[in-house]
Structure formats: C-alpha cells, structure tokens
C-alpha positions as a Python dict, from the first residue, in 0.01 Angstrom:
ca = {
    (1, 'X'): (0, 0, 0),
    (2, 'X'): (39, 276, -263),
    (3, 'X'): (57, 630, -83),
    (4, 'X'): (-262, 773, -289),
    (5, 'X'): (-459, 501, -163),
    (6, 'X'): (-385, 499, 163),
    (7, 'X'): (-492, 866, 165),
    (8, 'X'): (-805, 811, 27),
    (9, 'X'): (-873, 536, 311),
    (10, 'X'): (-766, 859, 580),
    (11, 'X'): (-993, 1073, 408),
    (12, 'X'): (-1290, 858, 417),
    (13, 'X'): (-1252, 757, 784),
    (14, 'X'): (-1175, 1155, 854),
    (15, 'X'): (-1514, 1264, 696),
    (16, 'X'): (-1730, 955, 852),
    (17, 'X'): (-1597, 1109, 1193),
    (18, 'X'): (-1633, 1448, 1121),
    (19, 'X'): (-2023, 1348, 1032),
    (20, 'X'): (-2080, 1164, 1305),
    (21, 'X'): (-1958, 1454, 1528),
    (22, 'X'): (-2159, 1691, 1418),
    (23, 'X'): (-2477, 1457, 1332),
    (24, 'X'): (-2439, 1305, 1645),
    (25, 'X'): (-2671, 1021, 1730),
    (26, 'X'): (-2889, 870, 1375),
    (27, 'X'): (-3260, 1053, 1405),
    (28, 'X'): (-3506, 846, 1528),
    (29, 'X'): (-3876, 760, 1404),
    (30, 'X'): (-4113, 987, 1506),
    (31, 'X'): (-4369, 889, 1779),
    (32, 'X'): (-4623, 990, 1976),
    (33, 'X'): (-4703, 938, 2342),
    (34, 'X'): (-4997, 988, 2602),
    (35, 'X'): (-4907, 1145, 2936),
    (36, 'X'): (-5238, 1225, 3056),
    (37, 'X'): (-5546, 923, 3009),
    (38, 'X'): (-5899, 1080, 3047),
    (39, 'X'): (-6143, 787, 3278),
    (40, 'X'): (-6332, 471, 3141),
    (41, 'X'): (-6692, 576, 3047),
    (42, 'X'): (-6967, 471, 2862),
    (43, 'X'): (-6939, 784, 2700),
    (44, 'X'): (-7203, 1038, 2532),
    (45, 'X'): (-7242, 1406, 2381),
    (46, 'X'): (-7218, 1576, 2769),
    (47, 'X'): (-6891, 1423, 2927),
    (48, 'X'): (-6564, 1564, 2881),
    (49, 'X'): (-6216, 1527, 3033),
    (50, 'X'): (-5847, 1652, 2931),
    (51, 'X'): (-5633, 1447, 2761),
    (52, 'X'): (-5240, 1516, 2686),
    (53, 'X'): (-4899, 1357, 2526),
    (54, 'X'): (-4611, 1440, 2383),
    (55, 'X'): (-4469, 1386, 2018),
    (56, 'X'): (-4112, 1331, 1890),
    (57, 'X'): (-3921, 1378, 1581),
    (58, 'X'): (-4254, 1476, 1438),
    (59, 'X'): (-4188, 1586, 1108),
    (60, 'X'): (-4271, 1960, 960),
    (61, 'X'): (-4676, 2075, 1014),
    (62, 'X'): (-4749, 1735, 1149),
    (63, 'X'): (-5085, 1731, 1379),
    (64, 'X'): (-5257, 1558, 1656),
    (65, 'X'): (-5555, 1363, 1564),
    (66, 'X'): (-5749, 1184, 1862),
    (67, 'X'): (-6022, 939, 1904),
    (68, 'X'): (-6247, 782, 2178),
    (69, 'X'): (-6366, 426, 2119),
    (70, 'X'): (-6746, 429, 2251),
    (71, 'X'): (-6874, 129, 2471),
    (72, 'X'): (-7011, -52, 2132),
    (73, 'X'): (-6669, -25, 1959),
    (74, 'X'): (-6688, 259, 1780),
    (75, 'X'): (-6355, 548, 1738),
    (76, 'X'): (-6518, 892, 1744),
    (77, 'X'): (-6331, 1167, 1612),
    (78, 'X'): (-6229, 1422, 1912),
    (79, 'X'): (-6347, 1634, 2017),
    (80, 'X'): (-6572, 1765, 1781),
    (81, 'X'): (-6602, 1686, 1382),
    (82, 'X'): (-6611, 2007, 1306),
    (83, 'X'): (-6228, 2016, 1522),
    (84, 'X'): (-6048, 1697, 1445),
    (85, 'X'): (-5734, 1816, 1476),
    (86, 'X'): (-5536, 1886, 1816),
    (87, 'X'): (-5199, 2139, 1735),
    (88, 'X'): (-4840, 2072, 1863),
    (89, 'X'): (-4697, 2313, 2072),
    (90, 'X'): (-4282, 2390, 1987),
    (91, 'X'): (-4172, 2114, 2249),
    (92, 'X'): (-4382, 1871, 2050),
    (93, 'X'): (-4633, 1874, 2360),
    (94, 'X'): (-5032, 1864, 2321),
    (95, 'X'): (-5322, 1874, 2477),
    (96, 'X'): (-5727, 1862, 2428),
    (97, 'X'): (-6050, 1817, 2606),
    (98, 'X'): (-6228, 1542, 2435),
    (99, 'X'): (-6571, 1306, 2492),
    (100, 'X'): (-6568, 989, 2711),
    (101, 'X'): (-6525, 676, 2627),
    (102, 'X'): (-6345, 330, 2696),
    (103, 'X'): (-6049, 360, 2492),
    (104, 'X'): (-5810, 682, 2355),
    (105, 'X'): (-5648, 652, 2027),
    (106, 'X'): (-5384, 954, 1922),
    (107, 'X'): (-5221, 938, 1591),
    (108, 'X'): (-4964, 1182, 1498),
    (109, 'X'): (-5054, 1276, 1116),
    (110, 'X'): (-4932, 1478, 811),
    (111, 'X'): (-5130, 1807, 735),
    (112, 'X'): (-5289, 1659, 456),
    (113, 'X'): (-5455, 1381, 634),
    (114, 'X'): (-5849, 1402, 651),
    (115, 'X'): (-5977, 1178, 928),
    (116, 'X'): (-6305, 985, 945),
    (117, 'X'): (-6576, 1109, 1178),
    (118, 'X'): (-6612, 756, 1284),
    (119, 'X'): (-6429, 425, 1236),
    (120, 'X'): (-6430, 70, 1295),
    (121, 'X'): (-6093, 12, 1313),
    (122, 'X'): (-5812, 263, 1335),
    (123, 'X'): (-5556, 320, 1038),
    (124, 'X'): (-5236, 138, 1093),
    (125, 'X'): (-4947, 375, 1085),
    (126, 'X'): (-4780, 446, 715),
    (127, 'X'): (-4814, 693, 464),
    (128, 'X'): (-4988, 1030, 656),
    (129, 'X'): (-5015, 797, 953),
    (130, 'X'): (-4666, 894, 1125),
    (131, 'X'): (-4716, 752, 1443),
    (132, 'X'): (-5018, 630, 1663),
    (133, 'X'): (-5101, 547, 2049),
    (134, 'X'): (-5380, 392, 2222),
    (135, 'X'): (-5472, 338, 2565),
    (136, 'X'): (-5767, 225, 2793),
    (137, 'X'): (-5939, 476, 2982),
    (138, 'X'): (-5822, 487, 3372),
    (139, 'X'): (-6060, 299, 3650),
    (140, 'X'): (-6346, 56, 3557),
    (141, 'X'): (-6650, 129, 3327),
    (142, 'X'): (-6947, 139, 3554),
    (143, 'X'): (-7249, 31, 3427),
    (144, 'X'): (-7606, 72, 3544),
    (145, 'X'): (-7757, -242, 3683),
    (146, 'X'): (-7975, -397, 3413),
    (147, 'X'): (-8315, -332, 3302),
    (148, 'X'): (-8604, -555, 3137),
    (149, 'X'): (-8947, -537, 3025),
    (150, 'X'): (-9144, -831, 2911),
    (151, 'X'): (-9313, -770, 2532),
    (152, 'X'): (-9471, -1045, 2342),
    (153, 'X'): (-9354, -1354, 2490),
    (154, 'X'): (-9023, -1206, 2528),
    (155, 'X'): (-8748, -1082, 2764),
    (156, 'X'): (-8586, -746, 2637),
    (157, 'X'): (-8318, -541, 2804),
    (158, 'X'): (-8373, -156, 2844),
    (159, 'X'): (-8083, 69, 2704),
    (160, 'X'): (-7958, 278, 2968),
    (161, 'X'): (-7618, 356, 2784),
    (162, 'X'): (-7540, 585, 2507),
    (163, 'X'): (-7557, 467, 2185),
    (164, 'X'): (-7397, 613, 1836),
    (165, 'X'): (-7706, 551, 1615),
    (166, 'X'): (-7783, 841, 1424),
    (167, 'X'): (-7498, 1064, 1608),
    (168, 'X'): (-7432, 1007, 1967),
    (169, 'X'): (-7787, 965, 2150),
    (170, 'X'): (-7866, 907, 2515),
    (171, 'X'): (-8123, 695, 2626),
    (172, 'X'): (-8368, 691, 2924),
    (173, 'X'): (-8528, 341, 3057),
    (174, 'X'): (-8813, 535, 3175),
    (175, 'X'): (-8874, 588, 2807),
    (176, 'X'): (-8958, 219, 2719),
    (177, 'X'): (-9253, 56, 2933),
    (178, 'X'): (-9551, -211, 2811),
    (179, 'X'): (-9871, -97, 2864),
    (180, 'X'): (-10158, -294, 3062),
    (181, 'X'): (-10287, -439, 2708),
    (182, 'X'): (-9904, -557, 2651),
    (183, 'X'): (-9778, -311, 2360),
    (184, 'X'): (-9475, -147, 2411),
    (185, 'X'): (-9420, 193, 2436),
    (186, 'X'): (-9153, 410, 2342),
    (187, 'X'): (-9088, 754, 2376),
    (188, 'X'): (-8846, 1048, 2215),
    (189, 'X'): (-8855, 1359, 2484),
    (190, 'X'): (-8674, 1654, 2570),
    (191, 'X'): (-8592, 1744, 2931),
    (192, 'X'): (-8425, 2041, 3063),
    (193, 'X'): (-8312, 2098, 2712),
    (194, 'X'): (-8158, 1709, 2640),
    (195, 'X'): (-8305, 1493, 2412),
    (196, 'X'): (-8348, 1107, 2545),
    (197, 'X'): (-8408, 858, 2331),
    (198, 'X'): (-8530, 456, 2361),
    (199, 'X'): (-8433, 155, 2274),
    (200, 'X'): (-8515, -258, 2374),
    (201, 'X'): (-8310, -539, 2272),
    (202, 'X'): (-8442, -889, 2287),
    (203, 'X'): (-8192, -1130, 2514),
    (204, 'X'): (-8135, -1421, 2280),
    (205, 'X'): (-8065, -1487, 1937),
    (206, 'X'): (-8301, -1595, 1716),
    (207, 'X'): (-8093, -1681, 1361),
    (208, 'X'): (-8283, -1755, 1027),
    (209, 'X'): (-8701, -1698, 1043),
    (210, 'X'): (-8960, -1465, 1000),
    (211, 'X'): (-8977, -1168, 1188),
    (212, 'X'): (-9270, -900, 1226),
    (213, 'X'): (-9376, -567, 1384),
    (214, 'X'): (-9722, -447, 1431),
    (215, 'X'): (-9672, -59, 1477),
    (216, 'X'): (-9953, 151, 1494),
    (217, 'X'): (-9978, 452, 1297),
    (218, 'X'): (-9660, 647, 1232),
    (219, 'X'): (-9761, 850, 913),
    (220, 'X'): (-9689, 1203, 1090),
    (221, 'X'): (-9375, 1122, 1278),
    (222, 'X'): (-9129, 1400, 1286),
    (223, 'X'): (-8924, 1411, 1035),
    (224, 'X'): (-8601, 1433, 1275),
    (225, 'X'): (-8734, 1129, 1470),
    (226, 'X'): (-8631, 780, 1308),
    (227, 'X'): (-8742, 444, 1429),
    (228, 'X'): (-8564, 112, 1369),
    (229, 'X'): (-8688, -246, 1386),
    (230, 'X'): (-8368, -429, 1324),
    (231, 'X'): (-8062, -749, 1390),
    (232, 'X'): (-7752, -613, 1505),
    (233, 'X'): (-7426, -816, 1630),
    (234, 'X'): (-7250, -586, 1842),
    (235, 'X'): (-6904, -757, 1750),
    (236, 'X'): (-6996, -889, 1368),
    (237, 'X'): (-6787, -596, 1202),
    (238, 'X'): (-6716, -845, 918),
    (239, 'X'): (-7068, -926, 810),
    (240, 'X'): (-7177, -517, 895),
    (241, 'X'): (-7310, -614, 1232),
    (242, 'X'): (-7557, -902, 1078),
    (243, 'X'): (-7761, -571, 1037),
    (244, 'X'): (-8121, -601, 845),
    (245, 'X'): (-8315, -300, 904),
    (246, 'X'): (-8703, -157, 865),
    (247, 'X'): (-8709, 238, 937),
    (248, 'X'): (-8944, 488, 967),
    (249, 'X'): (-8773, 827, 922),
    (250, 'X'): (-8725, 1089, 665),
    (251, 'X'): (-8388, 1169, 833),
    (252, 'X'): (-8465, 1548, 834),
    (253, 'X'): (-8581, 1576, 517),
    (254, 'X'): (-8984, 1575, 516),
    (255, 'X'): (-8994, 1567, 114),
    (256, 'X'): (-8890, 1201, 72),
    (257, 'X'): (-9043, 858, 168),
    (258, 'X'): (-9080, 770, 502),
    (259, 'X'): (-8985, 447, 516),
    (260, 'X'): (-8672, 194, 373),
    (261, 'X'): (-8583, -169, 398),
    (262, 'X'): (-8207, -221, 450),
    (263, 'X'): (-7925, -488, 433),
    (264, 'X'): (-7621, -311, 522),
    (265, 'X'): (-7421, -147, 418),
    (266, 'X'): (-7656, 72, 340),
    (267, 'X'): (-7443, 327, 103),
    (268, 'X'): (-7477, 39, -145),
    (269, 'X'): (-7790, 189, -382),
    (270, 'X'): (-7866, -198, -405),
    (271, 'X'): (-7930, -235, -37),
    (272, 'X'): (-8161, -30, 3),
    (273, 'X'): (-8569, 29, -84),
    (274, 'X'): (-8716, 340, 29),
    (275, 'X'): (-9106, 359, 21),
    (276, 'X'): (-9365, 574, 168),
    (277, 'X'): (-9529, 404, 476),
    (278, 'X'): (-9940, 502, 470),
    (279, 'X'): (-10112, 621, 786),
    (280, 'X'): (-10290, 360, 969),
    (281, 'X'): (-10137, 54, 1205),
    (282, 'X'): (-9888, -192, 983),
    (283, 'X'): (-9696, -466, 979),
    (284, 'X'): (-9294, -431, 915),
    (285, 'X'): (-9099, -776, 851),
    (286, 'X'): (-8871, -984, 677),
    (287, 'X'): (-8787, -1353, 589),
    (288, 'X'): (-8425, -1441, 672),
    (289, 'X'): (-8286, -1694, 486),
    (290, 'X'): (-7923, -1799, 342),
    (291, 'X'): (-7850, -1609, 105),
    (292, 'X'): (-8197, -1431, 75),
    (293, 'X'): (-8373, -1153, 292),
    (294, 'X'): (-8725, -1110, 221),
    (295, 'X'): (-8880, -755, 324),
    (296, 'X'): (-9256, -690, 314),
    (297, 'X'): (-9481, -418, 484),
    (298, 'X'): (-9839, -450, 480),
    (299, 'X'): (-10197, -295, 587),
    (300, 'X'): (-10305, -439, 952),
    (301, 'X'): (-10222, -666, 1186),
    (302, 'X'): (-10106, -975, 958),
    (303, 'X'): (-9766, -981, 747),
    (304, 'X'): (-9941, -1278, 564),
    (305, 'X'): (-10248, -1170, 438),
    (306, 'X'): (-10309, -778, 493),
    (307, 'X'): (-10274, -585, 196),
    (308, 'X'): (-9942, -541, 45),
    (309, 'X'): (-9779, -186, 88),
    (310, 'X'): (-9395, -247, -70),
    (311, 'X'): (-9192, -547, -69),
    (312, 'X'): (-8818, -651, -171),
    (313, 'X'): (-8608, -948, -214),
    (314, 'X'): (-8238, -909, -151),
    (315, 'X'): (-7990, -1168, -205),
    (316, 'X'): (-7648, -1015, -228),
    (317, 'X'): (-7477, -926, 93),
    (318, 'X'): (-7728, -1083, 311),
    (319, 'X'): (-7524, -1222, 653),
    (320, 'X'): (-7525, -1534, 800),
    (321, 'X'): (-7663, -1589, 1203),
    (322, 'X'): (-7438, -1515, 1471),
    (323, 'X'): (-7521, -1343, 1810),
    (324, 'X'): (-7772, -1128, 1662),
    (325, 'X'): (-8026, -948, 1849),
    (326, 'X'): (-8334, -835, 1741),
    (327, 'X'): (-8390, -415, 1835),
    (328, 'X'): (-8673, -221, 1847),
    (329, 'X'): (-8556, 165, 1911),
    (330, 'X'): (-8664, 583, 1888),
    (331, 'X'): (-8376, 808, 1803),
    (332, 'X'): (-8371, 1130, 1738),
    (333, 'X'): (-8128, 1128, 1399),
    (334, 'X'): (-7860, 1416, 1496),
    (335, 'X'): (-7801, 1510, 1186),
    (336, 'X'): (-8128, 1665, 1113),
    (337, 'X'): (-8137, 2027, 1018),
    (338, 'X'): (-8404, 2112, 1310),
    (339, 'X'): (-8433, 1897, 1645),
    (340, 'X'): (-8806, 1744, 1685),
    (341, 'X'): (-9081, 2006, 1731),
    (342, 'X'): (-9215, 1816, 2058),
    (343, 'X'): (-9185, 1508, 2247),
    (344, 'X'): (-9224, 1191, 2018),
    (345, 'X'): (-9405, 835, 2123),
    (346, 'X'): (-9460, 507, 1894),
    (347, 'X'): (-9643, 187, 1999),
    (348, 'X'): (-9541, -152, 1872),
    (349, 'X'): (-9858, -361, 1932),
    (350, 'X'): (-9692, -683, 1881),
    (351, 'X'): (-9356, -854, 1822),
    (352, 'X'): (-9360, -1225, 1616),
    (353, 'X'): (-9093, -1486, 1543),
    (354, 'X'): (-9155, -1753, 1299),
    (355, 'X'): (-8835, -1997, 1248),
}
C-alpha cells in the first residue's frame, strides 16, 4: 500500500478513537419515568395525592405535563388548567400533587407545547411530544354499591360517582328520588359549601325509536344550572359517544336561549339548534333513525299533538345504536361566571319510548 494512504487509514482510525474517548457512550433518547403512582379513584375536584418521576436526556427547557384518566375515560390536565405544566428540577427529577383518578399519564414536552384541558386519547410521542409514561393508579377502584329508582316503567341507576360533564361535578343519590305520583325528582344543592349534582341512567339500551320527556316548567332555571336529556355510550369515542342531546341551560350566560337540540359534536354550527324553551310543562324528544335524528319540543304533555315550540331534522353525523343509554341529569356547568344563587330542583313527569 502507498505510504500516504496508509496514513490517511491511521488518521481516520486515530480520530474515531479519540471521539469515542471523549464522547464516550452514543446519547440516548430522552425518556421519562414515574417513581411515585398516586391510588386508583374514581376521582373528582376534592382528592389529591403526590405524584413523582424522573426524566433523562431531556432536551433544553423541556417540561412535565401530567394527566389523570377519570373513571369514564377521560385525561384531565393536572393539576389545574390554569397549571399544566410540572418543572424539572437540575437532576431531571419532578414532582406534583395532582387530582385522582384511574390512570396517570406524564409526557415529557418541548416549551412550546400547549396541552388540552381534556382528551380522549393521549398524543403519541413525536414532534413536542419527547417522551411519555402511563401507569394505573395503585390498589383497586372502589365503588359504591349500586343504586336504582324505578321511573316510568323503567329501571335507572343513581350516579354516585363523579362525572366530567360540564367540568368535574359530584353527584349525590340522595339527589334523585320518584315522588308518590311517580315523577322523578332531581335536585342541584350546595352543602357545606360543595355543590352536588344528579344524574339517572336507564339500564338497557334502547337503539333506534322515539324518545320523550315531559318536564315541568323550567323557564327560570339558573342560568349556571344545565339539564340534559340525552344517549351516551360510555366507550363509543368513534361515533362521539352515540350522543343526541336536549338541554336546558344558558351555560352562564342569561342573555341567550335557553334551550338547544344537539348531535355531537357539538362545536359543529350544523349540530346544533338553540331555541328559547317557554314557561309552562313541555315535552323534549327526538326520532332516531339511520341516518336521521328528528328533534321536536312542544306545549304539554304530548310530543304528538301539543303545540309545536321548535323542531329540527339532522341527518349528517347522526350515530348508529350501540350500548347507548338513555340519561336524564342536573349539573351545575363549572364554567359559569357565578355558581347558582340557591339550591336548584326539576321534575320530569314522565319518560316514553316508542321503537
């Protein structure tokens, strides 16, 4: 071999040793870690634990972002909106105190991530998504034993566990009971300074049919107050929960219509039809067919022959049946400027299924 090139071969091998001395090992990916798991709960606005990890290789002003998956499959930023980011201290530990729930999500981010209040689904890790952890919560969820109330021919289940409806609500059984005439009663009430709200969901699935509400009159209801007469699919995150909606609310603002028919989602202007609901008892309900969800609200007791108050055919986005549930709940909507002036109570005279 020529002498030239066999010093250039020297040279080469010299430097690649000379740079893996003093690189050492090749850096490795960042990633992030959990070292301390808060326990499995249902959740809700008062319960709190610490949570802690450990990043490494994080790269230059990366954060912490964490979430708690609520007991209906929701993430929930942690631990407040307002502070969704948790800082890394200079031995890439961190720690937090964050909200209950049944699942902890940690995703180590670039400063110029902006993370969802709430998501379905976490993001998968790319782009400002450096790195990401999850992890059941430690022990076993306890749940209450169940509770039902017969309304209307049917068997409904009492929530007793928190629910993220209009911000993260709790919810009392003893503020859903059927009255000696057989309407159902719920009730929105504040004790010892926490709000409770109410909800019943029917046991069975009912699929395509005609559905109806007789509410009595809820013309003056506070404007932070929001009832829903709905389907929802707990696990039908591809068809928005199977989610068609009448509600009575103003959502905090008492200068627009009380009232809306909804196929979700409802951030589509198309899916929705707000309308003012008049004082005196009604009747809420909709046809659900394929393809086609027929709303109607009208004077009285009838949905077929009182007088007509607002009606609305939708036919794009409407889901198919699943494991629906129909749900009849009070909430008090969290986002409201002001929290209710006083205890709220609605009465649903009647509940009707017509396949």
């Amino acid at each position: 071999m020529p002498l030239f090139r066999r010093l250039n071969v020297c040279v080469v091998i010299v430097g690649l040793a000379a740079c893996v001395s003093a690189c050492g090992r090749p850096r490795q990916p960042p990633s992030v870690a959990l070292t301390a798991v808060p326990p499995m709960a249902a959740g809700g606005p008062d319960k709190t634990a610490p949570i802690a990890g450990r990043a490494a290789n994080a790269p230059a002003g990366a954060q912490i972002v964490l979430f708690a998956k609520s007991n209906v499959g929701v993430w929930w930023i942690q631990p407040l909106t307002a502070e969704p980011f948790t800082a890394l201290a200079a031995d890439g530990t961190w720690k937090s105190t964050i909200h209950l729930g049944v699942e902890y999500a940690a995703l180590l981010v670039q400063p110029t991530y902006h993370p969802p209040s709430t998501t379905q689904t976490l993001p998968d890790v790319g782009g400002e998504i450096v790195a990401k952890v999850t992890a059941p919560g430690t022990g076993q969820l306890e749940l209450p034993p169940p509770r039902h109330l017969s309304f209307s021919g049917y068997d409904w289940e009492v929530r007793q566990l928190p629910s993220d409806r209009g911000g993260e609500n709790q919810y009392d059984p003893g503020n859903a009971w059927v009255d000696p005439e057989g309407m159902l009663h719920l009730r929105l009430r504040q004790q010892n300074g926490k709000w409770t709200s109410a909800e019943v969901i029917l046991t069975r699935s009912l699929g395509y049919g005609t559905y109806a509400f007789v509410i009595r009159d809820v013309s003056k209801l506070d404007p932070a107050a929001a009832v829903g007469m709905l389907t929802w699919d707990d696990q039908a995150a591809e068809q928005n929960h199977r989610e068609l909606d009448v509600e009575i609310s103003q959502w905090g603002d008492a200068g627009i219509a009380n009232a809306q028919f909804v196929v979700q989602p409802y951030y589509v202007p198309a899916n929705v039809l707000r309308f003012t609901a008049p004082a005196g008892r009604l009747t809420h309900g909709f046809r659900w067919e394929p393809g086609r969800a027929s709303f109607k609200t009208v004077r009285g007791a009838s949905l077929t022959s009182g007088p007509a108050v607002a009606s609305h055919e939708f036919t794009s986005g409407v889901p198919t049946p699943g494991n629906e549930t129909v749900r009849i709940n009070l909430y008090f909507f969290r986002y409201a400027p002001a929290a209710p002036r006083g205890d709220v109570e609605i009465v649903i005279e009647r509940f009707l299924y017509v396949p």
